[in-house]
C-alpha positions in Angstrom: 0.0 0.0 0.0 1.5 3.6 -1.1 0.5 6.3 0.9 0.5 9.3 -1.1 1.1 13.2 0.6 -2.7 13.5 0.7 -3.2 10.6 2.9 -1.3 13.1 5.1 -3.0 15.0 8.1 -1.1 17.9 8.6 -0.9 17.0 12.0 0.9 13.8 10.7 2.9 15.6 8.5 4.3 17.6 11.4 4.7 14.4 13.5 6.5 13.4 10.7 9.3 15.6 9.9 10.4 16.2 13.5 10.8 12.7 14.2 12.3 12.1 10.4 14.6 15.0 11.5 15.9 14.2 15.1 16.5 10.4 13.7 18.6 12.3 11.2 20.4 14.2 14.0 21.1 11.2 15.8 22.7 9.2 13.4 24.8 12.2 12.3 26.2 12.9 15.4 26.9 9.1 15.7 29.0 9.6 12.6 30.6 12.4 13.6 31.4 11.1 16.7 33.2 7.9 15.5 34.7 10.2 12.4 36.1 12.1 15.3 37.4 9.1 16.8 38.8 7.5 13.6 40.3 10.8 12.8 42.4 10.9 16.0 43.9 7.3 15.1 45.3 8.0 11.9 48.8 7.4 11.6 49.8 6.1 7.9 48.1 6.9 4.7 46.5 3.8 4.3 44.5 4.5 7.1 43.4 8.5 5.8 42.6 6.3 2.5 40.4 3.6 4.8 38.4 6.6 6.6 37.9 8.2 3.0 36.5 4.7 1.6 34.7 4.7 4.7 33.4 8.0 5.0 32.4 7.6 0.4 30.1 4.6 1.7 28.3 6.0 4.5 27.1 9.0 2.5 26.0 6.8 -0.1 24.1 4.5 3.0 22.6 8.1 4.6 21.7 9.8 1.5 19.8 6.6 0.1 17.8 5.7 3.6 16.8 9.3 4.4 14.2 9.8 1.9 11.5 12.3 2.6 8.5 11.5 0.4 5.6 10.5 1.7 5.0 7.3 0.1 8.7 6.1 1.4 8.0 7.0 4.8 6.6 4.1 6.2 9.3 1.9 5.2 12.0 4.8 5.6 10.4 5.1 9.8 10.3 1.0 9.8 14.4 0.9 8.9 15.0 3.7 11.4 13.1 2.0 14.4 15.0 -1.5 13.3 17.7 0.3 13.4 17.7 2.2 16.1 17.8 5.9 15.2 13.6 6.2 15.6 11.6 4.7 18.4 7.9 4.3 17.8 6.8 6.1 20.4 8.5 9.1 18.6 5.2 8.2 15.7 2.7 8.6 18.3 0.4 10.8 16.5 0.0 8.9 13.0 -2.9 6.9 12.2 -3.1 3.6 13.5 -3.1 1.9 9.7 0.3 4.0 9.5 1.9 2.7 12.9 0.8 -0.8 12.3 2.5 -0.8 8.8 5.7 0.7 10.3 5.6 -1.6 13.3 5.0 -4.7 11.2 8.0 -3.7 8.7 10.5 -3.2 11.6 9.8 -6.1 13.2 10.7 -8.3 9.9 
């Protein structure tokens, strides 16, 4: 089932974004913390080269999961609550069809 931008409350839409935007905050400042951490380690070449490759595939990973269309949402929430970044109580607010789907798809 899609759920297009006019299946929407604009209640839900604000429930929405905040909690798309603080899981997006937290995983940042995960990255940035371990980034830090890496950063401070670095002692050859090869391992500014291994933080690079790393750093190229985790903006790849970030910029593909955070998608902010309203027919992704409900799986973009589900991968974020499996993942850790989202909790569901951080959804309370959206329709019950809506927080079933995204419970169901985290749990698989």
């Amino acid at each position: 089932m899609q759920v297009s931008e006019a299946e929407w409350t604009d209640t839900e839409k604000t429930i929405a974004r905040t909690a798309f935007d603080q899981a997006y905050g937290r995983e940042i400042e995960a990255l940035l913390k371990q980034v830090r951490a890496d950063a401070s380690t670095l002692v050859e070449l090869s391992d500014l080269w291994r933080l690079h490759d790393f750093l190229s595939a985790k903006r790849h990973q970030v910029e593909g999961k955070y998608d902010y269309q309203y027919a992704a949402l409900p799986f973009v929430f589900a991968g974020l609550v499996k993942d850790g970044w989202l909790h569901l109580q951080e959804l309370e607010g959206l329709s019950k069809d809506k927080l079933a789907k995204i419970n169901s798809l985290a749990n698989m």
